[in-house]
Wavefront OBJ file of the C-alpha trace (Angstrom):
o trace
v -16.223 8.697 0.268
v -12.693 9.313 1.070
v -10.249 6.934 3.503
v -7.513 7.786 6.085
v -4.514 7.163 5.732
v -5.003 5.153 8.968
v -7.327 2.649 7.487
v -5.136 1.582 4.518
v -2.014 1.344 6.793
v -4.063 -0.705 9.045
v -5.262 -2.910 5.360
v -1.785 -3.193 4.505
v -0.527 -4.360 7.783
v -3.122 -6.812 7.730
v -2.212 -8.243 4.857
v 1.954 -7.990 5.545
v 2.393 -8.001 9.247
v 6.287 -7.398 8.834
v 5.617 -4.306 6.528
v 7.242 -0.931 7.077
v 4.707 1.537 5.566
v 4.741 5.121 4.758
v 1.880 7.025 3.693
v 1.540 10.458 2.716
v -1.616 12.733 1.823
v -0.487 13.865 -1.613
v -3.144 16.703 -1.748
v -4.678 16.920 1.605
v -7.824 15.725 0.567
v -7.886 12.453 1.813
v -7.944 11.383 -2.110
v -4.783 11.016 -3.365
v -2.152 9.211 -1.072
v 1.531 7.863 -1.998
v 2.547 4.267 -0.394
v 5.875 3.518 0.659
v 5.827 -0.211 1.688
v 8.502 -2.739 2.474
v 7.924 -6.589 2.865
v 9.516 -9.276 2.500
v 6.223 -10.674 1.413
v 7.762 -9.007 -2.319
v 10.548 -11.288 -1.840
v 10.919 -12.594 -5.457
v 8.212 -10.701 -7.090
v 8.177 -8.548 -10.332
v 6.743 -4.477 -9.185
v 3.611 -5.703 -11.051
v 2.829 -8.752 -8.690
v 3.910 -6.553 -5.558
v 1.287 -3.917 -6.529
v -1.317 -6.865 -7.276
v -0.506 -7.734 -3.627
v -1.021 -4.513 -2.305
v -4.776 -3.848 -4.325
v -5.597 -7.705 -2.812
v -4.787 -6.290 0.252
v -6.965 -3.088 0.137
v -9.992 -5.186 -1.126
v -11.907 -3.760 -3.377
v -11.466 -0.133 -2.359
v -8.925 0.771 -4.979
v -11.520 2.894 -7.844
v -13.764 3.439 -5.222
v -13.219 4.372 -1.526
v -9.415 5.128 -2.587
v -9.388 7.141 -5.741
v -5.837 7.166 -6.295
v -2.266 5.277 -4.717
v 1.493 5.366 -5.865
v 3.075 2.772 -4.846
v 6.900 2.183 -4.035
v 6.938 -1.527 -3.514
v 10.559 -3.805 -2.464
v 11.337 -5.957 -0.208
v 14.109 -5.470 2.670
v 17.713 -6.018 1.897
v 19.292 -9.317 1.975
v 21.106 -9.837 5.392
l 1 2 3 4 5 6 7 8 9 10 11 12 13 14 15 16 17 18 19 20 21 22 23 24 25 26 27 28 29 30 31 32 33 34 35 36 37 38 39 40 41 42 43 44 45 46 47 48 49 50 51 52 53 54 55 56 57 58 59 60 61 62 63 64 65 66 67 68 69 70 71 72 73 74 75 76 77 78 79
């Protein structure tokens, strides 16, 4: 079963409450998404460890409910 773009916005922001996130329906199937997300929760983190954030955050669904995600991980600029 397929998942909305709402629900893994709503997963994300769960798990980073100061995120910016952009989604987008790569294929229109409700399969294949792309994930724009900025946090400063990625403060100091390798890509790797921000993406490890991000599949905690969806738990578990990532392989099943959510068969593919690109990422685009940072966090916010330095003020």
């Amino acid at each position: 079963m397929a998942m909305r773009a709402d629900e893994i916005e709503s997963m994300i922001k769960e798990a980073f409450p100061d995120a910016s996130i952009a989604i987008d329906d790569l294929r229109g199937d409700g399969d294949h998404y792309a994930a724009t997300i900025v946090s400063s929760a990625f403060a100091g983190k390798s890509r790797v460890q921000q993406h490890q954030l991000v599949y905690k955050a969806l738990k578990g669904k990532m392989g099943n409910e959510l068969h593919a995600l690109a990422l685009t991980t940072s966090a916010p600029p330095a003020s």
